[in-house]
C-alpha positions as CSV (number, residue, x, y, z in Angstrom):
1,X,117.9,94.9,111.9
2,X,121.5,96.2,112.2
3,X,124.4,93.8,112.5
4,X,125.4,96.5,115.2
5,X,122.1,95.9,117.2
6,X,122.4,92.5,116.7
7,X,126.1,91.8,118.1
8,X,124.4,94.2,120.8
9,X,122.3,91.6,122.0
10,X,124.1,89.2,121.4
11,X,126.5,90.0,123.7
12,X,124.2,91.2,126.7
13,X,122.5,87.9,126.5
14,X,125.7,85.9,126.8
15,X,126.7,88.4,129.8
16,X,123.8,88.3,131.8
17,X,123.1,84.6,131.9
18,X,126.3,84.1,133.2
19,X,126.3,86.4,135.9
20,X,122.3,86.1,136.7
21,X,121.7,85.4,140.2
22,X,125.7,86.9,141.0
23,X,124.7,90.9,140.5
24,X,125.3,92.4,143.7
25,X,122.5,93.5,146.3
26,X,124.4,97.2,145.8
27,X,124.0,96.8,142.1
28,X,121.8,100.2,140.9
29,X,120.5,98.2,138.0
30,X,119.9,94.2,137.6
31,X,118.9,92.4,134.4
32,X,116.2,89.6,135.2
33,X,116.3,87.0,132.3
34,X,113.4,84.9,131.0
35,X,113.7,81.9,129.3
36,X,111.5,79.8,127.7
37,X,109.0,78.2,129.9
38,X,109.1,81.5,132.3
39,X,106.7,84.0,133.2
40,X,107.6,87.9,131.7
41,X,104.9,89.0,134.2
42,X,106.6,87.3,137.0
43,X,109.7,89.2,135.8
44,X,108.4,92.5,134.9
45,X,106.8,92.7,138.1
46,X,109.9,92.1,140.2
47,X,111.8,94.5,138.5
48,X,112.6,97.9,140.0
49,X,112.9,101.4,138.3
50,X,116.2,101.4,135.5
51,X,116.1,97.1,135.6
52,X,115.5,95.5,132.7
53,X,114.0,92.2,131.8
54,X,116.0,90.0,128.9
55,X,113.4,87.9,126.8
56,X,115.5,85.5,125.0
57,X,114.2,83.8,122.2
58,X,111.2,81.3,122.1
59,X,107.1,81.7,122.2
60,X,105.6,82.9,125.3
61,X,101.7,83.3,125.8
62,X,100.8,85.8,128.3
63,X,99.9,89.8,128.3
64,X,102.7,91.9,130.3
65,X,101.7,94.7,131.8
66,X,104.1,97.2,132.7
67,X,103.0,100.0,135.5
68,X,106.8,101.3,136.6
69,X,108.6,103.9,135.6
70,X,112.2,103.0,133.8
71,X,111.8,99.5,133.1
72,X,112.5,98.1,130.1
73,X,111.8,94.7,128.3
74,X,113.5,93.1,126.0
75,X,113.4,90.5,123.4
76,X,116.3,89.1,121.6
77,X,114.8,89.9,117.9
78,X,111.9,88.9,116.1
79,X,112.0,85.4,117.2
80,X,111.0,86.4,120.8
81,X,107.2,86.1,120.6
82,X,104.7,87.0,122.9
83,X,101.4,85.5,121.6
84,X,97.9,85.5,123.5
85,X,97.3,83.0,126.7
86,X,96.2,79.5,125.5
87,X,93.3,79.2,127.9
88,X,90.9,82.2,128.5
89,X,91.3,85.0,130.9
90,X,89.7,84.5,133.8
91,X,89.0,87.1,136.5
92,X,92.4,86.9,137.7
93,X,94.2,88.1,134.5
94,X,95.6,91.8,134.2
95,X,93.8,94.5,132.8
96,X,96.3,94.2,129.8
97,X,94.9,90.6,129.2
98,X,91.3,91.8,129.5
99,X,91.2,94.1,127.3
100,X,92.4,91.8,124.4
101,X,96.2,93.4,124.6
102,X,99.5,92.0,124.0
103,X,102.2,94.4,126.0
104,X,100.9,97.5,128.3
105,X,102.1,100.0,129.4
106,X,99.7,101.7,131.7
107,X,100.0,105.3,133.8
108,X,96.8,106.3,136.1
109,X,94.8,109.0,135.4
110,X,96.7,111.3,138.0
111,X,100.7,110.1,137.4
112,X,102.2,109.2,134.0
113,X,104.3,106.5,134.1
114,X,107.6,107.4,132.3
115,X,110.7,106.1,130.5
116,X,109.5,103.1,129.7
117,X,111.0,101.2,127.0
118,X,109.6,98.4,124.7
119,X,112.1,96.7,122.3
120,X,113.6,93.3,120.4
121,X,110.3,91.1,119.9
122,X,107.0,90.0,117.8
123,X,103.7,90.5,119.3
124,X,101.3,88.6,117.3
125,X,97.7,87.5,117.3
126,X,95.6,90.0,119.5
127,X,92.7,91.2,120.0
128,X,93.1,95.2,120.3
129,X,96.5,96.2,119.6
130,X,100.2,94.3,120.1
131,X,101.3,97.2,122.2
132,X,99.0,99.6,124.3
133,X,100.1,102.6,126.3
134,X,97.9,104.5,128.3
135,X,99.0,107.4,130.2
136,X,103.1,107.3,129.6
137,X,106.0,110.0,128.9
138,X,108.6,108.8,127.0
139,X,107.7,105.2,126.0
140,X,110.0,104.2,123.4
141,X,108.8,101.4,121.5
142,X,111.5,100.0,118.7
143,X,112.6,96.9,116.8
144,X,109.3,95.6,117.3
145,X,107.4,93.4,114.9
146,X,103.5,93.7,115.8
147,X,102.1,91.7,112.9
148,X,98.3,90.1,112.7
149,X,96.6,91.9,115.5
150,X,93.0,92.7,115.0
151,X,92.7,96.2,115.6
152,X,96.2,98.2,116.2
153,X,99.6,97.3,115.8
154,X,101.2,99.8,118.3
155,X,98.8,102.4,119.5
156,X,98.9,104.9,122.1
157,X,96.8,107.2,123.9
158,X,97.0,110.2,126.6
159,X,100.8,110.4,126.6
160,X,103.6,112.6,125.7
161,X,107.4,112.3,124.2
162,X,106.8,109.0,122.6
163,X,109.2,107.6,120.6
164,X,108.1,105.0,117.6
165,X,111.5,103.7,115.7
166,X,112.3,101.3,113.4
167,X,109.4,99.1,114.1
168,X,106.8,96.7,111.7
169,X,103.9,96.4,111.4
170,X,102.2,94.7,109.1
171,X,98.6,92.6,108.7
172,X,97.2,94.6,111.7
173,X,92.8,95.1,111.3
174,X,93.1,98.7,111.5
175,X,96.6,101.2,111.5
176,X,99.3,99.7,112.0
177,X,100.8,102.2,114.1
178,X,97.5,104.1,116.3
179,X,98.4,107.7,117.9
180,X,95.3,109.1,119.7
181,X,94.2,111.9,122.5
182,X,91.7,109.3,123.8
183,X,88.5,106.7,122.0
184,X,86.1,106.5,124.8
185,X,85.0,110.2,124.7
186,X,84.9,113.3,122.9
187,X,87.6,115.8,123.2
188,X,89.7,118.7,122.1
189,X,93.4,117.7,121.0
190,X,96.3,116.4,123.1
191,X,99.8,118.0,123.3
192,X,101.7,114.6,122.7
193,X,104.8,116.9,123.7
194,X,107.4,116.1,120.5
195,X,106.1,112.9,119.8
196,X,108.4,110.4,117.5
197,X,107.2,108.3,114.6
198,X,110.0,107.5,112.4
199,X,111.8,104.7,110.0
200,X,109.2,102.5,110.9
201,X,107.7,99.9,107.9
202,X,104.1,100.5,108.0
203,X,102.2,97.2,105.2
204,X,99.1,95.7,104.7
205,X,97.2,97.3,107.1
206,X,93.8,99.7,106.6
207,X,95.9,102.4,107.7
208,X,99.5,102.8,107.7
209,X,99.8,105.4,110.4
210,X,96.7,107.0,112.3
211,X,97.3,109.8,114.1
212,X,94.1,111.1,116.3
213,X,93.3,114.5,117.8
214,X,96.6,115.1,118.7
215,X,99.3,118.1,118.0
216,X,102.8,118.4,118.5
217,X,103.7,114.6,116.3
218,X,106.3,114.3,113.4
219,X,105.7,111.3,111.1
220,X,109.3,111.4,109.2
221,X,111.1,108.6,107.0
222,X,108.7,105.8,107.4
223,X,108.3,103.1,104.3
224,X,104.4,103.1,104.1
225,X,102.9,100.6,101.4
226,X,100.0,98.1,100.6
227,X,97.8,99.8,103.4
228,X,94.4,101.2,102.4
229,X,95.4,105.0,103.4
230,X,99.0,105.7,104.4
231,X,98.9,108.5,106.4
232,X,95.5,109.4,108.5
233,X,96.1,113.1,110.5
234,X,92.7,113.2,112.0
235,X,91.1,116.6,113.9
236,X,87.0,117.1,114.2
237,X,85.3,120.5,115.7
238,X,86.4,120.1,119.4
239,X,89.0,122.8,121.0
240,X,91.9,123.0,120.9
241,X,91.6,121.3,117.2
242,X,94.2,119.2,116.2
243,X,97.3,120.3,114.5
244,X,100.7,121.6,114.6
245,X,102.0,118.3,113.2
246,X,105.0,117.6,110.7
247,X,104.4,114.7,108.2
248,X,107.9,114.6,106.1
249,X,110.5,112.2,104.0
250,X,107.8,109.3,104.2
251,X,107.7,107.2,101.3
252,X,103.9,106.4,100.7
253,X,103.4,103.9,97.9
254,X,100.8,102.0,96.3
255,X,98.4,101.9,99.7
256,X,95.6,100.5,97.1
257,X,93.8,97.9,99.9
258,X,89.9,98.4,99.7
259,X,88.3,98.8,103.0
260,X,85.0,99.2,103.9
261,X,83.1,102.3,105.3
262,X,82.5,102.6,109.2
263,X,80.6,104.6,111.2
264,X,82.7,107.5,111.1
265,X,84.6,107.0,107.5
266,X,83.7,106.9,104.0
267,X,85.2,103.7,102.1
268,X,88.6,103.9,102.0
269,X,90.9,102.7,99.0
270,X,94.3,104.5,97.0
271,X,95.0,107.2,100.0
272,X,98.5,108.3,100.6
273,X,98.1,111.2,102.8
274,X,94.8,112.7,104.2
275,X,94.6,115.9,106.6
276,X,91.1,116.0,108.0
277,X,89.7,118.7,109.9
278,X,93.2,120.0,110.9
279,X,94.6,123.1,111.4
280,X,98.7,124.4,111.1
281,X,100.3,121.1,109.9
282,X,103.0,121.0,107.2
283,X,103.1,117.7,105.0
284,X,106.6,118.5,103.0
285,X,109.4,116.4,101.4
286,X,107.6,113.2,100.9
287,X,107.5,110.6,97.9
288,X,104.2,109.5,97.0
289,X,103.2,107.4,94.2
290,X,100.7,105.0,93.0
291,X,98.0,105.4,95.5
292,X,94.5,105.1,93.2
293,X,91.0,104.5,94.0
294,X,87.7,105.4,93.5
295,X,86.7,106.8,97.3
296,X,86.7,110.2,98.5
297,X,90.0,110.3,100.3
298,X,91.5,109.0,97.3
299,X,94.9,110.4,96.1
300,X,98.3,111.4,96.9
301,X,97.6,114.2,99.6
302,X,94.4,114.8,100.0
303,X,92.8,117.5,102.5
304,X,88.9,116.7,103.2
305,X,86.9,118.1,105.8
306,X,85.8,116.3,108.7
307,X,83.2,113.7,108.8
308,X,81.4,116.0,111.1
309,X,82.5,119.5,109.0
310,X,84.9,120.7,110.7
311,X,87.3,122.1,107.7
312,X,91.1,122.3,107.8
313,X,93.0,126.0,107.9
314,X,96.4,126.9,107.4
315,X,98.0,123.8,106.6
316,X,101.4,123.4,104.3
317,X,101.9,121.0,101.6
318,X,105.3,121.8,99.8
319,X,108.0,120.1,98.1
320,X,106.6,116.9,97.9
321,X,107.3,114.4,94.9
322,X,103.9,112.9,93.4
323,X,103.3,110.4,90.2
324,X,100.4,108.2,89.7
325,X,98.2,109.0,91.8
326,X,94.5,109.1,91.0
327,X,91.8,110.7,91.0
328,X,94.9,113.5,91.2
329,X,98.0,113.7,93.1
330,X,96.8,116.2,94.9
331,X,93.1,116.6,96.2
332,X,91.3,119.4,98.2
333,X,88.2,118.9,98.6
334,X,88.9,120.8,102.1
335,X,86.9,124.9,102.4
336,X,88.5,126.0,105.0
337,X,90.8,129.1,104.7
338,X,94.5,129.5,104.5
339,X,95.6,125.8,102.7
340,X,98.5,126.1,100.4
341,X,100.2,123.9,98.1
342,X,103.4,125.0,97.0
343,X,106.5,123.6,94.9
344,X,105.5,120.3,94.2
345,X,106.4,117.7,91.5
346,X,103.2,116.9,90.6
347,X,101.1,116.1,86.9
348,X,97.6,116.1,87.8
349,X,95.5,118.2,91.0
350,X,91.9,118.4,91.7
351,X,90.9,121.4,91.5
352,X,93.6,122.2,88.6
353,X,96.3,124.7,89.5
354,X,97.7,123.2,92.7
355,X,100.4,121.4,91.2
């Protein structure tokens, strides 16, 4: 993390536990502080639009659901970390707690809520996923280290302008970082409206970075490594199909982790970056090396059709760097119409010619 950033919060922390409890009724904005011991709920729920809540450092084990707009919380680094609730949820615990979450950030089915931030602290040990939003515009999740969560890291679903920066996640069951239109029912793609994944450190995961039936995403200078796949741009046959995505400047090494097949996937070991069943994305300017295995999403970039056949069309891979990948550094195993592969530094392609 920066020294900058650091100093940063340093600096607030100092400030507002001095003056908590002093900021004026007039004040626009207030900054409630937790404390070891303390409820972030009890916090989060008290705060108004533009307030934010100050974690500082310690263990706290609770889910936080968030459900206004403009409200961020805060940790003071890694070493603020929210972990699941010692006893069981009962019937009185929040949906986010239900549902096997860490953090939520939750929007209805008619109104998005917006602005939300999410920042400064480990979420570790969940069920689903270390941070959930549903329903948002403009979540900005950053700085955050969502490490040994069964399913997701950081996933989102149904939203727009979502920003993903400088985050880790590592050890998660399935991606690390989870982009999707929705899971609970079939559907065309989503406009994620400029969507935000970038310098984010993506390790030991099955997938580095999944991004579901959505368009309008770019995935740009993350560090992706030791995953199973690196890079998952999923589409299928619904309408609109998924697409008009950027993938660029990743670095996507050695994601050689054996994973078993699922219902919907083939086993998956040694992928870097796989288009499936999408149309009108460009995958350019990215370093991938050492992704090998014996599945077929294996290799560097790989397009494939769709479990359920839909094929990819007109998508872009150019100027990428590739070395030692196998089967090939490039793969298309893909018949749909209008794929090309252009200007990269590559040794070996299946079908020959494409380097």
């Amino acid at each position: 993390m920066k020294r900058c950033h650091l100093v940063y919060l340093a600096c607030s922390t100092a400030l507002v536990s001095a003056c908590v409890g002093a900021v004026p009724a007039t004040a626009a904005h207030q900054t409630l502080v937790v404390r070891p011991g303390g409820s972030i709920q009890k916090a989060v729920d008290a705060a108004r639009s533009g307030d934010t809540v100050l974690v500082l450092a310690g263990t706290y084990h609770e889910s936080v659901q968030i459900v206004r707009d403009r409200v961020t919380l805060r940790g003071a680094g890694a070493h603020t970390i929210i972990k699941p609730a010692a006893v069981k949820t009962g019937k009185d615990a929040n949906t986010c707690a239900k549902n096997g979450n860490g953090i939520c950030v939750l929007g209805t089915k008619k109104k998005d809520v917006r602005g939300v931030t999410v920042a400064d602290l480990t979420v570790t040990g969940f069920a689903r996923a270390g941070v959930f939003g549903m329903a948002t515009d403009r979540m900005t999740v950053s700085h955050v280290y969502a490490v040994d969560n069964d399913t997701w890291g950081i996933a989102q679903e149904r939203s727009t302008g979502g920003v993903f920066r400088e985050n880790v996640a590592e050890r998660n069951g399935d991606a690390g970082l989870f982009l999707a239109n929705t899971i609970k029912e079939e559907a065309g793609a989503y406009d994620a409206g400029r969507t935000l994944v970038e310098h984010n450190r993506l390790n030991d995961n099955r997938i580095g970075v999944t991004v579901r039936r959505l368009r309008d995403v770019n995935v740009q200078d993350n560090g992706i490594s030791g995953n199973c796949a690196g890079v998952f741009i999923v589409g299928d046959e619904n309408k609109p199909k998924a697409g008009h995505l950027t993938v660029t400047r990743n670095r996507v090494t050695q994601n050689n982790k054996s994973c078993p097949k699922t219902a919907r996937l083939p086993a998956i070991q040694g992928s870097g970056i796989v288009l499936t069943g999408v149309e009108q994305t460009r995958v350019t300017g990215n370093y991938v090396r050492g992704n090998a295995g014996k599945s077929p999403l294996s290799g560097g970039i790989v397009l494939f059709k769709s479990m359920v056949g839909a094929s990819g069309e007109n998508n872009r891979v150019d100027g990428n760097i590739l070395s030692a990948n196998a089967p090939a550094d490039l793969v298309n195993t893909d018949t749909g119409k209008g794929n090309r592969f252009t200007r990269n530094s590559c040794r070996a392609s299946k079908p020959a010619g494409l380097c």
